[in-house]
C-alpha positions as CSV (number, residue, x, y, z in Angstrom):
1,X,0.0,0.0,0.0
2,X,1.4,3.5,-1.1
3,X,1.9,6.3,1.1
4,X,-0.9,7.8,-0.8
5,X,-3.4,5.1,0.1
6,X,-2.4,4.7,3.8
7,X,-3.4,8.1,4.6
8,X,-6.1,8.3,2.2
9,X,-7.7,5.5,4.6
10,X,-6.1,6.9,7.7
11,X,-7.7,10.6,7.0
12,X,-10.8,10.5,9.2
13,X,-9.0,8.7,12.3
14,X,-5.5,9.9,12.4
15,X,-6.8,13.0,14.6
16,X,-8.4,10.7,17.1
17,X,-5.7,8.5,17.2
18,X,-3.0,11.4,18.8
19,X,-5.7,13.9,19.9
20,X,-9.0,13.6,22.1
21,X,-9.9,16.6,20.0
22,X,-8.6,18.6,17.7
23,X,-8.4,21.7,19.4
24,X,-5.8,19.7,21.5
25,X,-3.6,19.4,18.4
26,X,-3.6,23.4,18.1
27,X,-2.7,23.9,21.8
28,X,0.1,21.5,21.5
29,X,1.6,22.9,18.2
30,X,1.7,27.0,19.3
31,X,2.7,26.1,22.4
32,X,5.7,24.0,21.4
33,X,7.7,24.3,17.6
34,X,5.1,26.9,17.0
35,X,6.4,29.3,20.1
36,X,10.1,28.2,18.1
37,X,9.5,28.7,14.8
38,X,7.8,32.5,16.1
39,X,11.1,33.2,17.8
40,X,13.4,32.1,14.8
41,X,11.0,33.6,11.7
42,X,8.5,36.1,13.6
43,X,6.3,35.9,10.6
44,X,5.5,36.0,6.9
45,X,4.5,32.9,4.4
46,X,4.5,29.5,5.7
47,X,4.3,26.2,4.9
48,X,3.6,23.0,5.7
49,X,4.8,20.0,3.8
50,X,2.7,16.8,5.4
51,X,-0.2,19.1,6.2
52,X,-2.4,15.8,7.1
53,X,-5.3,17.2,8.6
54,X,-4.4,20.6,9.1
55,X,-4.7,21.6,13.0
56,X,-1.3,22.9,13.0
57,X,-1.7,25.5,10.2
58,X,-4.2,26.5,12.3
59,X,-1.6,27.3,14.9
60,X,0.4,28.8,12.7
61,X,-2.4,31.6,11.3
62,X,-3.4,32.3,15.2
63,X,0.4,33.1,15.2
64,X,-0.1,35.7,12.2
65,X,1.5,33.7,9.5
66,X,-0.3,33.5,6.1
67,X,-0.7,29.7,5.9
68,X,0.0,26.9,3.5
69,X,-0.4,23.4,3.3
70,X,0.8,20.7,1.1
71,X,0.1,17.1,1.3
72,X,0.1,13.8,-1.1
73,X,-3.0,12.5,0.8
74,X,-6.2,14.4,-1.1
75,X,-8.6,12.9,1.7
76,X,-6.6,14.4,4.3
77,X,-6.8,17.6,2.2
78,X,-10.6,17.5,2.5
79,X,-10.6,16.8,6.1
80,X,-8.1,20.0,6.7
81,X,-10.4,22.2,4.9
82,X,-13.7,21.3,6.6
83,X,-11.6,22.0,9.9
84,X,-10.1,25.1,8.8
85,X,-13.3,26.3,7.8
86,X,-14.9,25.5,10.5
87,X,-12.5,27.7,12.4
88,X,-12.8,30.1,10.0
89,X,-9.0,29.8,8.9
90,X,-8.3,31.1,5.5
91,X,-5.2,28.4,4.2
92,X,-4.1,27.5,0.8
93,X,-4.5,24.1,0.7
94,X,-3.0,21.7,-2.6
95,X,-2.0,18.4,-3.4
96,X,2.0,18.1,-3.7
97,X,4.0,14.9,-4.2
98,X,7.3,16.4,-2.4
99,X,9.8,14.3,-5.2
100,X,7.6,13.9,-8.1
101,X,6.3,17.7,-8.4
102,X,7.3,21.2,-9.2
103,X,6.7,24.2,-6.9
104,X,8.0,27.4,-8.0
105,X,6.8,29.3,-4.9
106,X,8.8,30.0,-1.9
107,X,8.4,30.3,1.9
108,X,9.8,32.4,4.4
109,X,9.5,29.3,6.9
110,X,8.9,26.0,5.7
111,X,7.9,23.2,8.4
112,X,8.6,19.1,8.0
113,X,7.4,17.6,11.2
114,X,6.0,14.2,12.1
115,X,9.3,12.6,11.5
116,X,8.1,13.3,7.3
117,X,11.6,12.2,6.0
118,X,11.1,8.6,7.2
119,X,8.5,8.2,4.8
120,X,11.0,8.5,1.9
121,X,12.8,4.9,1.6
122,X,15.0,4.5,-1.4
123,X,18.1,5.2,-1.0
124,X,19.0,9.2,-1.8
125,X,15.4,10.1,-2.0
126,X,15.5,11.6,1.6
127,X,18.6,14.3,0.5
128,X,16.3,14.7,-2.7
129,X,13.4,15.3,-0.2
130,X,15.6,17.7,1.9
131,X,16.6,19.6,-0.8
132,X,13.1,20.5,-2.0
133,X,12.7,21.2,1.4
134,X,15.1,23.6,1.0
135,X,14.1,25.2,-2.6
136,X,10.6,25.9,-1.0
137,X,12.1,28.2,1.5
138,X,13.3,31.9,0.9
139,X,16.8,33.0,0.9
140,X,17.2,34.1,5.0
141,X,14.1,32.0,5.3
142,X,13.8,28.5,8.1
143,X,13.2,25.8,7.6
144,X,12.2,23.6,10.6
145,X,12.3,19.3,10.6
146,X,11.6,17.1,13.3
147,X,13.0,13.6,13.3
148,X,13.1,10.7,15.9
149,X,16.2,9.8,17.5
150,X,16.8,7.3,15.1
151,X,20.4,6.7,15.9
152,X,19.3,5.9,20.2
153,X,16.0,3.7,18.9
154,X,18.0,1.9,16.2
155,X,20.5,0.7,19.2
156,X,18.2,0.7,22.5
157,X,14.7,-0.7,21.0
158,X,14.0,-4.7,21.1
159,X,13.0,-5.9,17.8
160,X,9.0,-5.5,18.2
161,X,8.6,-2.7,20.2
162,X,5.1,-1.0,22.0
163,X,6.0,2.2,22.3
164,X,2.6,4.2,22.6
165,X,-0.2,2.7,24.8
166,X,-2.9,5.2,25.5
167,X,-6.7,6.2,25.7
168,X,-8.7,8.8,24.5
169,X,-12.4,10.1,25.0
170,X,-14.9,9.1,27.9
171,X,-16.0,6.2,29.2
172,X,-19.6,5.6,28.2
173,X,-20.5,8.4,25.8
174,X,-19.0,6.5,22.8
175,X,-15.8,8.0,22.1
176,X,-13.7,6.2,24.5
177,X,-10.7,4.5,22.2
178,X,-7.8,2.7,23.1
179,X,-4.5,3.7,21.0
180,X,-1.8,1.2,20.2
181,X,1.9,1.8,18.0
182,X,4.1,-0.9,17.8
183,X,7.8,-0.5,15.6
184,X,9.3,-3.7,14.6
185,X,13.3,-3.7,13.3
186,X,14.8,-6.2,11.3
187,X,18.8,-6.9,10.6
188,X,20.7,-6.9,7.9
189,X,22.2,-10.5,7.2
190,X,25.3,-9.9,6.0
191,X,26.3,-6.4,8.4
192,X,24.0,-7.8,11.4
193,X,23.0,-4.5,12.0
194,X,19.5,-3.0,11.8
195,X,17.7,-2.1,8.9
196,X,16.6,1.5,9.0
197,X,13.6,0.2,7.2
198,X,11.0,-0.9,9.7
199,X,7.5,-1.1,10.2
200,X,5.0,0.9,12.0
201,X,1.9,-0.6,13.0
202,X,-1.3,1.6,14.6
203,X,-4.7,-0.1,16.4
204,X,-7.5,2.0,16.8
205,X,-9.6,-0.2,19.5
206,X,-12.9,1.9,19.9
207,X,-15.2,1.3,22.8
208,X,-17.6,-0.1,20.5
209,X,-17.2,-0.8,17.0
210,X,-15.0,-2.2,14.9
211,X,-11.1,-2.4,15.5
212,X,-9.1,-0.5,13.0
213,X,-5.6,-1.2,11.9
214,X,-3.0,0.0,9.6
215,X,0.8,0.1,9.1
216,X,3.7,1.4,6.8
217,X,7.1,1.5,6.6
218,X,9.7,4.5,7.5
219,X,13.0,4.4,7.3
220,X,15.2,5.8,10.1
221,X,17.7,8.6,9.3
222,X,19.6,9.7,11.8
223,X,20.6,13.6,12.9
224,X,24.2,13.3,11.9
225,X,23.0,11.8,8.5
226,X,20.8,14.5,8.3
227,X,23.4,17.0,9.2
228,X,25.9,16.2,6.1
229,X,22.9,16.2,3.8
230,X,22.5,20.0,4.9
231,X,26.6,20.2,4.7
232,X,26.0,19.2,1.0
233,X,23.6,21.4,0.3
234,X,25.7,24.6,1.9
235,X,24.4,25.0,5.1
236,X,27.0,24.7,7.3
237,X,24.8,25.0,11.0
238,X,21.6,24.0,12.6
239,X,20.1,24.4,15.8
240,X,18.6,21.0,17.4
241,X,16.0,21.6,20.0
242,X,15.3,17.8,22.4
243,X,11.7,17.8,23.7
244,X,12.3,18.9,27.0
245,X,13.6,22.7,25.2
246,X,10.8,22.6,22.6
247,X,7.8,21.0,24.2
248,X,7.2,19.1,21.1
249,X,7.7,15.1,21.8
250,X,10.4,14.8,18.6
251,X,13.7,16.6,18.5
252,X,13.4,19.9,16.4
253,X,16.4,21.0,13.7
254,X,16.3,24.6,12.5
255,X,17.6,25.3,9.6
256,X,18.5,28.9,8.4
257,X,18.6,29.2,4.4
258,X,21.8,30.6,3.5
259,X,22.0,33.3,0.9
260,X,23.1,32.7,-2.6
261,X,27.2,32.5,-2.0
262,X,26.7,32.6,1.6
263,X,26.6,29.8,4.1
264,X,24.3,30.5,7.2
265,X,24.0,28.7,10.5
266,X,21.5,28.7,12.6
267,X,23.4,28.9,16.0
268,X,22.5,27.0,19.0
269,X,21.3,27.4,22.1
270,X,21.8,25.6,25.3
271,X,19.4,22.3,27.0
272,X,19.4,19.1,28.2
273,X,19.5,16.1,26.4
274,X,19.7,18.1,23.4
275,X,23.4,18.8,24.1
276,X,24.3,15.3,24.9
277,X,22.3,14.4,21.2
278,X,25.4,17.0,19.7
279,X,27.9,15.6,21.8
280,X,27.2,12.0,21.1
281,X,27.2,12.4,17.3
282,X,29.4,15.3,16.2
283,X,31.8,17.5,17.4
284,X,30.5,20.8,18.9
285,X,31.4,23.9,16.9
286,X,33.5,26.7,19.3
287,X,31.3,29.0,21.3
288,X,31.4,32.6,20.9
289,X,30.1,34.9,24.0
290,X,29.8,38.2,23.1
291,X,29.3,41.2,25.6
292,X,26.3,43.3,24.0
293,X,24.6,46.4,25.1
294,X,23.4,47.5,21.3
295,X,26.2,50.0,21.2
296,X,27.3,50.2,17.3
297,X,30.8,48.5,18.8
298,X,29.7,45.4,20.7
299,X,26.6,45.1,17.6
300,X,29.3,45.7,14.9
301,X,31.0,42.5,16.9
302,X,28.0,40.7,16.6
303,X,27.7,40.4,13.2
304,X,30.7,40.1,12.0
305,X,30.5,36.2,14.3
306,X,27.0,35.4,12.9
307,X,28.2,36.4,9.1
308,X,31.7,35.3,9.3
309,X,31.9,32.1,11.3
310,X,30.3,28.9,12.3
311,X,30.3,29.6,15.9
312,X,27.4,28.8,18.3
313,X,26.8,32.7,19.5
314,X,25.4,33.8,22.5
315,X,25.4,37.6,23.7
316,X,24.8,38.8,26.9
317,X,23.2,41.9,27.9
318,X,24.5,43.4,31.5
319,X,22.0,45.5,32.8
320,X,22.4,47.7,36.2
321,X,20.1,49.2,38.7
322,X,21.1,53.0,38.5
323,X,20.5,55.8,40.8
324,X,21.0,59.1,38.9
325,X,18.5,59.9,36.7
326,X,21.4,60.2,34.0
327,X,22.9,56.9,34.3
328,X,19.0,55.6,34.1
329,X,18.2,56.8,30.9
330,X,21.7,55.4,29.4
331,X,20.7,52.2,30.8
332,X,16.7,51.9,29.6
333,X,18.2,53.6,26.1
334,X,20.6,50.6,26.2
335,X,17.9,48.2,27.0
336,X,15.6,49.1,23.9
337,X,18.4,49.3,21.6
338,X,18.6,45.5,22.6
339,X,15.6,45.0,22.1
340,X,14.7,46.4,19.1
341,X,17.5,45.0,17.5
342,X,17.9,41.2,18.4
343,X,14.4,40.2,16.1
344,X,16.1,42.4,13.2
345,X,19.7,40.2,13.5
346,X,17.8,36.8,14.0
347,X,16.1,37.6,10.8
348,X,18.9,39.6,8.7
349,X,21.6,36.7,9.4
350,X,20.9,33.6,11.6
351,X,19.2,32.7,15.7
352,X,21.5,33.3,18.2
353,X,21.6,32.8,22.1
354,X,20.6,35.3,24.0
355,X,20.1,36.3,27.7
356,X,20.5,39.4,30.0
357,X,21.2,40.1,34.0
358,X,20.5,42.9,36.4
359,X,23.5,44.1,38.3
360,X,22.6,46.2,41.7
361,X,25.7,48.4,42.2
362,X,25.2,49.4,45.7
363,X,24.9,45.7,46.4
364,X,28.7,45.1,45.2
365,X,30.2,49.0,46.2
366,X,33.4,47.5,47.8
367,X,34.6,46.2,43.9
368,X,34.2,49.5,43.5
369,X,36.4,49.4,39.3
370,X,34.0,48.5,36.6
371,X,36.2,46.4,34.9
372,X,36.1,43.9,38.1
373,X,32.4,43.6,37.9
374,X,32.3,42.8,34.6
375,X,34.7,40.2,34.6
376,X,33.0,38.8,37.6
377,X,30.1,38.3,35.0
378,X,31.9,37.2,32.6
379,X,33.4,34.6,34.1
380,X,29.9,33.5,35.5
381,X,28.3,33.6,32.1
382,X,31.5,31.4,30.8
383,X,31.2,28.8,33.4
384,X,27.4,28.9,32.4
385,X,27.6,28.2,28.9
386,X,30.9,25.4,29.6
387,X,33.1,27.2,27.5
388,X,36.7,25.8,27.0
389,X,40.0,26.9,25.6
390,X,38.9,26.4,21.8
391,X,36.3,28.8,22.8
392,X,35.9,32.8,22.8
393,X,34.6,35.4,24.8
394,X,34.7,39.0,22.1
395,X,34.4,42.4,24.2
396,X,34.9,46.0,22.3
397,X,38.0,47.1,24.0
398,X,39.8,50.1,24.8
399,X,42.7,51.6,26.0
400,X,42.9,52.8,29.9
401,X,44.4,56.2,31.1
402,X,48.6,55.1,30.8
403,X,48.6,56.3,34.6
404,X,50.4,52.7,35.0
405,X,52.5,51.3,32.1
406,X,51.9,47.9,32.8
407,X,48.2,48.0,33.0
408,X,48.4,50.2,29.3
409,X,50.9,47.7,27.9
410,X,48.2,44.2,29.1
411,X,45.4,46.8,27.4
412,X,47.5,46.8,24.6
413,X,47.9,43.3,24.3
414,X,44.2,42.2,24.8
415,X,43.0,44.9,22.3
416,X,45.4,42.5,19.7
417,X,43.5,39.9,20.6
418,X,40.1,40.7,18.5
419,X,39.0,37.1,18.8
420,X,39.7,36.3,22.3
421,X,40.5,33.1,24.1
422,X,40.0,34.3,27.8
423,X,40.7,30.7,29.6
424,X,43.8,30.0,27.7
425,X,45.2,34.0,27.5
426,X,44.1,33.7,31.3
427,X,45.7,30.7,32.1
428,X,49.0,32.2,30.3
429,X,49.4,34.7,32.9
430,X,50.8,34.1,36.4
431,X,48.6,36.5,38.0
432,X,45.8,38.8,36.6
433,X,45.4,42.3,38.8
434,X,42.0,42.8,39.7
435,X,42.0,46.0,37.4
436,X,43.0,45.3,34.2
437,X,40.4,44.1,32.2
438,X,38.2,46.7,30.3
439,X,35.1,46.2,28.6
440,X,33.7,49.4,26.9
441,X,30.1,50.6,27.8
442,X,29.3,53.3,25.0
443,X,26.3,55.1,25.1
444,X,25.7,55.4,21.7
């Protein structure tokens, strides 16, 4: 049975197989890769590839995108647009066979979720899927897929595994339903390995009525497969989100579409399990913490690491609690600068991590030279985010009053450094003076 027919037949019960209704399915997609895909692509055209029934592009519209969907299953199509217009969601719904047809539109975020690249398996036609995926979105644009962890099932799972067991509805009214998914593995003969083409069976077991089956096959692709498909393609960086970061029950890989001649990454920001998933399969790209408080100086810094390098970037905004009315306004001025400008950089270039503190002066008075504060939080925001000696903490730096030549002359030598390793330079040094290190705090 094609892909095609499965869902074709599946159409009217996939939403109560997953969903007691499906309003639930709504709820679950804005609050989970719906709140990520806002943060990464704040809004524009989107689409969905896999559309199935729909509820998630309603999501996405109560979100303020203009919505499209696209799906091989016309049945599903049909159920999508009775639910859409029941909600009164305006979508452009169409047929769309991802390898077999053309699409000369683009997106400004595309989303592949549901695991939709195990459906493709011959070899080569998931890196043909992925780059569709990627010729449907917009120069800048994301593109968002969610895949299993393959690579942990693959080596943790017995050969005929249950691994959904659940019940839906109310006892007595009619709707009750019992929900099983079973995945069964095979191995290869020769390589005694498993197959990464295995079967998925779903039972529908309704309170009364008539038990309803069906199954398929997916084929497994792992995220460090699916990382040097993107490589191929030119994109050089992706952010992976694990559940517990997104809310969504299958890790999440943003994609940022570079720009003809440019490669883009989509930086990364820290969690859980997810950073174990990067650790386990490839090496972790250097970390860059940058010092920001919008200043043309430390933003200038900015982008030159998000447009330059593959570096997961993370700026940190230090706030303080001022007393004078003066030093207030420099500070809230700072703060919207900030704020105004970290949607326009996440869109013009690629995500980055960001986070900010509040300092209260009077609180620490007796380290009474700026530069000691700041390298206090510096060092707390490098302990933070783990850095190591391959990694690189940039600051805009300037030159202190020469009223001692050795503080002038390690000035000197830091401002050489414009890409700075701080443990290593740190760990060079015998002895670091509690004054000499300057960060500059422009007000412009």
């Amino acid at each position: 049975m094609s892909f095609e027919d499965v869902y074709n037949r599946w159409a009217e019960d996939y939403m109560h197989f997953f969903y007691d209704r499906p309003e639930d399915a709504v709820e679950e997609a804005r609050n989970s890769f719906g709140k990520v895909v806002k943060s990464y692509q704040p809004g524009g055209k989107l689409l969905e590839v896999g559309c199935g029934t729909g509820a998630y592009l309603k999501a996405f519209a109560d979100l303020g995108y203009a919505t499209s969907g696209a799906d091989l299953s016309e049945k599903s199509l049909s159920v999508a647009a009775d639910l859409l217009k029941g909600w009164d969601i305006r979508s452009d719904l169409f047929r769309f066979d991802l390898l077999q047809d053309q699409y000369d539109g683009q997106y400004d975020a595309v989303i592949a979720v549901g695991s939709l690249l195990a459906h493709f398996l011959e070899e080569g036609q998931q890196k043909e899927a992925v780059g569709k995926l990627l010729d449907l979105t917009s120069e800048g644009g994301l593109l968002l897929i969610s895949l299993y962890d393959f690579e942990a099932m693959m080596a943790e799972e017995p050969d005929d595994f249950l691994y959904s067991s659940h019940q839906l509805g109310s006892a007595g009214n009619g709707n009750r339903r019992t929900c099983l998914s079973r995945r069964c593995w095979t191995q290869d003969p020769v390589s005694g390995l498993r197959n990464p083409v295995h079967t998925r069976f779903f039972e529908l077991q309704p309170e009364s009525g008539e038990t309803k089956r069906i199954s398929m096959q997916n084929r497994a692709l792992t995220h460090r497969e699916l990382e040097e498909i993107l490589r191929d393609f030119g994109v050089q960086g992706f952010d992976w989100l694990w559940p517990e970061d997104s809310g969504y029950h299958q890790p999440l890989c943003l994609i940022r579409k570079p720009f003809a001649g440019k490669n883009a990454a989509a930086g990364e920001r820290p969690g859980g399990k997810r950073k174990q998933l990067l650790e386990r399969q490839v090496p972790s790209r250097r970390k860059s913490l940058v010092f920001w408080d919008g200043s043309k100086e430390s933003t200038d810094y900015l982008e030159r690491l998000l447009t330059e390098t593959d570096d997961q970037v993370f700026a940190h905004h230090l706030l303080r609690e001022e007393e004078q009315d003066q030093r207030r306004v420099l500070r809230e001025e700072s703060d919207r600068r900030v704020r105004d400008l970290l949607p326009i950089l996440q869109s013009r270039h690629r995500p980055f991590g960001f986070s900010s503190s509040v300092l209260d002066h009077k609180g620490l008075s007796w380290t009474a030279p700026d530069n000691m504060i700041n390298m206090y939080f510096m060092t707390q925001a490098a302990l933070s985010l783990e850095l190591n000696v391959l990694d690189r903490i940039l600051m805009p730096l300037v030159v202190p009053p020469p009223s001692d030549p050795e503080d002038e002359k390690f000035a000197l030598e830091l401002q050489k450094r414009e890409t700075l390793s701080i443990q290593k330079f740190l760990m060079e040094r015998e002895e670091i003076p509690q004054t000499r290190f300057w960060i500059r705090r422009s007000a412009s």
